[in-house]
N, C-alpha and C positions, 0 to 999 in steps of 0.2 A: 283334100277338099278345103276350101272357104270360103267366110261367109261374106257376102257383097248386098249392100245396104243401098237399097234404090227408091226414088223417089214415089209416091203414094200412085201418084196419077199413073206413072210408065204401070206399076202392076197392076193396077186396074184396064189397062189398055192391052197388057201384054198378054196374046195366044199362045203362048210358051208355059204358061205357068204349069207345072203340076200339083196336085192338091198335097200339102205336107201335111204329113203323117206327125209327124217329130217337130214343132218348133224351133226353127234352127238356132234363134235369138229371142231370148228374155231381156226388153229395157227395164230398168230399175225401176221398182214401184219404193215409191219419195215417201209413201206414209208408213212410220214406225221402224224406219230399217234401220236408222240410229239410234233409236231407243232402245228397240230388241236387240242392238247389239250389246250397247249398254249393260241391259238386263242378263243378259247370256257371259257378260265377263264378270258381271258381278256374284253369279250362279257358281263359275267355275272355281274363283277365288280363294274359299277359305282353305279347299285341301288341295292347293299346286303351291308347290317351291316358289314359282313366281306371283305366287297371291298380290303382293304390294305391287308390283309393277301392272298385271291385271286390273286391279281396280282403280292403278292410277289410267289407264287405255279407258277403262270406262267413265272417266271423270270427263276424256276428252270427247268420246261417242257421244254422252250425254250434251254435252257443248255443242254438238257439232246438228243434232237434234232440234236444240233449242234457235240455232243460228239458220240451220237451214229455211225455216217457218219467218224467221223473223225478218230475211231478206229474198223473198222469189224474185227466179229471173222469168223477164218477160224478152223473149228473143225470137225473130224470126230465121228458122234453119234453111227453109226451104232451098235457098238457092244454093247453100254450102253442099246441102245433100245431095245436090243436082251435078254440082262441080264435082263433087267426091267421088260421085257414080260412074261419072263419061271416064275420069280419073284411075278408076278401080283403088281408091284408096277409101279409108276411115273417115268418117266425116269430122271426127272430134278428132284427130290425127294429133297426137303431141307434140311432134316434131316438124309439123303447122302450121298448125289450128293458132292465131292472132289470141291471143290473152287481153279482154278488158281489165277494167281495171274492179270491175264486178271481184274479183275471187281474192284480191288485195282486201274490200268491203267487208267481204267474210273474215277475214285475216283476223281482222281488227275487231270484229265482234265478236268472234272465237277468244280473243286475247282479254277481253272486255269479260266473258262469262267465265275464264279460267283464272285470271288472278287471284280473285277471293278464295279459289278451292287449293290453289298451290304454293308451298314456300321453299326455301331455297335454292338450291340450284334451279329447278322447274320456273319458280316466278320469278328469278335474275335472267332468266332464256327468255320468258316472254316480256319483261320489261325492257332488254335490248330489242327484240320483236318491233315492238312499241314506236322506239326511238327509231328504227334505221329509215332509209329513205326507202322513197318508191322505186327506185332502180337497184336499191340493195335488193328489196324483198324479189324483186326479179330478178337478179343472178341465182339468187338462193332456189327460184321455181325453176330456170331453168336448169340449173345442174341436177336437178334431184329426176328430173323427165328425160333427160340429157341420158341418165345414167352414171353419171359423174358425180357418186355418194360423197367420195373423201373431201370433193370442197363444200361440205353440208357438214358441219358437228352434228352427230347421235344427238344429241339431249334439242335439237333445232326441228330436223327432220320431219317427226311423227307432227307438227303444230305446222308447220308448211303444207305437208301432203294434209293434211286432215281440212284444210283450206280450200285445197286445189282438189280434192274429190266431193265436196258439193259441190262445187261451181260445176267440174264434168257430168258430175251424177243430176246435176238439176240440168245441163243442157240435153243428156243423152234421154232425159224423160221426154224433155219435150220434141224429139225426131218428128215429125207428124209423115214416116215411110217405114215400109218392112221391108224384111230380111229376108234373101231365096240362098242358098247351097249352089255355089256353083266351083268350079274344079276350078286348083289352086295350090297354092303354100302357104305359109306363115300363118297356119291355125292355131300357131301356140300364143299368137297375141290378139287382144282383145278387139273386134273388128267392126268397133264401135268408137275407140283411142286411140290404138295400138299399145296398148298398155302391156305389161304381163297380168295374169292371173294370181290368185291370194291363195287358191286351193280347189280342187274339183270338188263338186257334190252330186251327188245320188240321190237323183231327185224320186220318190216313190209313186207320186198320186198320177202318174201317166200310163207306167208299165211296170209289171208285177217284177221285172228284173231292174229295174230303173235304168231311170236315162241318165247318164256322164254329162254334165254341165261343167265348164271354166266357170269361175268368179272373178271377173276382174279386180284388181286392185286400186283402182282409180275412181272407175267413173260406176262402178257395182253392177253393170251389165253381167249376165251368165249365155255363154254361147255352148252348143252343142257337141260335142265330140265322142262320135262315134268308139265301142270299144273293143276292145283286141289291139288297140296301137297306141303309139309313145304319144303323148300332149306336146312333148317339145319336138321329137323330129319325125314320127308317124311308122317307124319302122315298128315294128311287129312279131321277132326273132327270139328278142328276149327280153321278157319284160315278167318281171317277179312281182307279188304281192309281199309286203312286210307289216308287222302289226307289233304291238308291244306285249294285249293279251291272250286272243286268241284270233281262229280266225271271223266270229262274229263282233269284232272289233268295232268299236263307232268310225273310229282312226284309224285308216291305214295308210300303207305310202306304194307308191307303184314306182319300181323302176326299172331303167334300161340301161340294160349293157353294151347298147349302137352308140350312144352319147354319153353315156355315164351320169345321167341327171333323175330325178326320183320329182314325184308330184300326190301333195295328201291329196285323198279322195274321204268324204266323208260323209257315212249312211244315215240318209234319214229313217231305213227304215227301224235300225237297232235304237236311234235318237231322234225322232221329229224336231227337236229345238234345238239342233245346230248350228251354229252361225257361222260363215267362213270367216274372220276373220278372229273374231272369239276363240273359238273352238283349232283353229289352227295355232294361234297365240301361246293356247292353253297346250299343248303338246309337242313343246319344244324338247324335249327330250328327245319323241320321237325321230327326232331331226338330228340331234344327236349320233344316235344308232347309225343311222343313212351315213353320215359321215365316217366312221369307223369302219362303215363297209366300203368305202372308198365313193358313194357318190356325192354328186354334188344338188344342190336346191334349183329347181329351176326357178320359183317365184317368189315373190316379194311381198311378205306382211308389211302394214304400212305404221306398222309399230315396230317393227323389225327390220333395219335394212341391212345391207352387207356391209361386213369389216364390223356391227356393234357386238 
C-alpha cells in the first residue's frame, strides 16, 4: 500500500470513496510541536550519556519554535496538489518541489535566535552560516535532501535541516486536500515529502492495540502503516521485536531479516509524552545494539545523520 494525496474537491466529488476507519495521513499540527519537542529533550537530559548534546537539540527546537510563529508562510498549494495527484507523486516532493527563498528567511532567523545561546565551535558553524551566500546555503539544502550527507559537515547539518523542516512542515499544514490508501510501494517514505521517517509511534487514543504511524523527518507528517510488515520493504517473514528493558519497553526497535534494516516504534501507551524525535535521540544506544546484531537504521534523526 500507499498513500496518494488528492485534491479536496476530486474527494468530495469522488463515488469511490470508502469510509476510513484508520486515518491513513496525520498533517502536522504547527502549534507546540517545537516546543514540546524542546520540552521532551530537556526531560530526557539529565540521566542519558548524551545529556549535553540533548539539550544542546533542544536549544535549537526551541529556535526553531520561536522562528516558526515569527515568519508564517502564506502559500497557495492547490494546483501543486493537483499536478502531484494526476502525477501520483508527493506534493512537497524533495527531489522537486522548487525552494523559495522563504526557508533561507528561516535560516537566518534560526541563526539570529541561536548565537546568543551557542559558543564555540556551534556559534563559528553559524557565523560562517551567516556569511555564505544564497547559492552556498543551497548546495548545502540540496545535498542534505539529495542524500549526499558527506558534502554537509556534522556540526552544519542539524541548523540546515532544522530550516528546511519548518518551511516543509508549515507548507505541509497548509495542504487544503486529504489522503485515501490506495495500492502501491514506497510506503517507507513520507507521502507528503518523500522524505524518510525519524521513528514509528503507537499511537493509543484510536485503538486499544494502537495504530503504527511513520514520523517523518522533514516536514512532521505521520502516515499509517499497517502491522505485521517491514516499514522499509513490507515483507513479513521475519521481523523480530528488540528492547533494551523488557518487553513493556517505551522503546523498541522492529527488525527484518528480508533487508536487514530495523525501525524504533515508540508506545504511547507505556509513555504518553513521547516525542519522535526526542525520544529517538534519547536512545541511541538502542541503535547501538541493532548494530552488533548486524542491522542497519533505516531512518534519519535530523540531529543525527549518517557517517556522525
Amino acid at each position: 500500500m500507499t498513500i496518494r494525496i488528492i485534491p479536496q474537491e476530486q474527494r468530495e466529488t469522488s463515488d469511490k470513496q470508502a469510509v476510513e476507519t484508520i486515518p491513513p495521513l496525520l498533517f502536522p499540527r504547527l502549534k507546540n510541536i517545537y516546543s514540546r519537542r524542546a520540552a521532551r529533550l530537556r526531560q530526557l537530559a539529565p540521566k542519558n550519556p548524551l545529556g549535553d548534546y540533548l539539550r544542546f537539540a533542544a536549544v535549537i527546537a526551541q529556535a526553531q519554535d520561536i522562528v516558526l510563529y515569527d515568519h508564517p508562510l502564506h502559500i497557495d498549494l492547490r494546483q501543486r496538489i493537483a499536478e502531484s495527484a494526476a502525477q501520483g507523486k508527493p506534493p512537497l516532493d524533495i527531489h522537486t518541489l522548487p525552494r523559495s527563498a522563504h526557508w533561507q528567511r528561516l535560516l537566518h532567523s534560526l541563526i539570529a535566535e541561536l548565537k546568543p545561546e551557542m559558543s564555540g565551535q556551534a556559534l563559528a558553524v553559524l557565523e560562517n552560516l551567516e556569511k555564505a551566500s544564497s547559492s552556498e546555503l543551497e548546495n548545502l539544502a540540496q545535498a542534505l535532501l539529495a542524500g549526499d550527507f558527506a558534502k554537509v559537515s556534522s556540526d552544519t547539518s542539524p541548523f540546515i535541516w532544522a530550516a528546511l523542516s519548518i518551511y516543509w512542515a508549515q507548507m505541509a499544514a497548509l495542504i487544503p486536500g486529504n489522503a485515501r490508501a490506495e495500492s502501491g510501494e514506497h510506503r517507507q517514505f513520507c507521502p507528503v515529502c518523500a522524505s524518510v521517517p525519524v521513528t514509528g509511534v503507537l499511537h493509543m487514543d484510536a485503538d486499544p492495540h494502537g495504530l503504527r504511524y511513520l514520523h517523518c523527518n522533514l516536514c512532521e507528517s505521520e502516515w499509517y502503516v499497517a502491522p505485521g510488515k517491514c516499514t522499509n520493504c513490507e515483507q513479513t517473514r521475519d521481523l523480530h521485536s528488540w528492547s533494551l528493558d523488557n518487553a513493556h519497553a517505551t522503546v523498541k526497535t522492529e527488525s527484518c531479516g528480508d533487508c536487514g534494516t530495523y525501525l524504533k516504534l515508540l508506545c504511547q501507551e507505556h509513555d504518553p509524552a513521547v516525542e519522535p524525535v526526542a525520544d529517538d535521540l534519547a536512545s541511541l544506544v538502542l541503535d547501538a545494539r541493532m548494530e552488533q546484531e548486524g542491522f542497519a537504521r533505516s531512518s534519519i534523526n535530523p540531529f543525527m545523520f549518517p557517517g556522525e
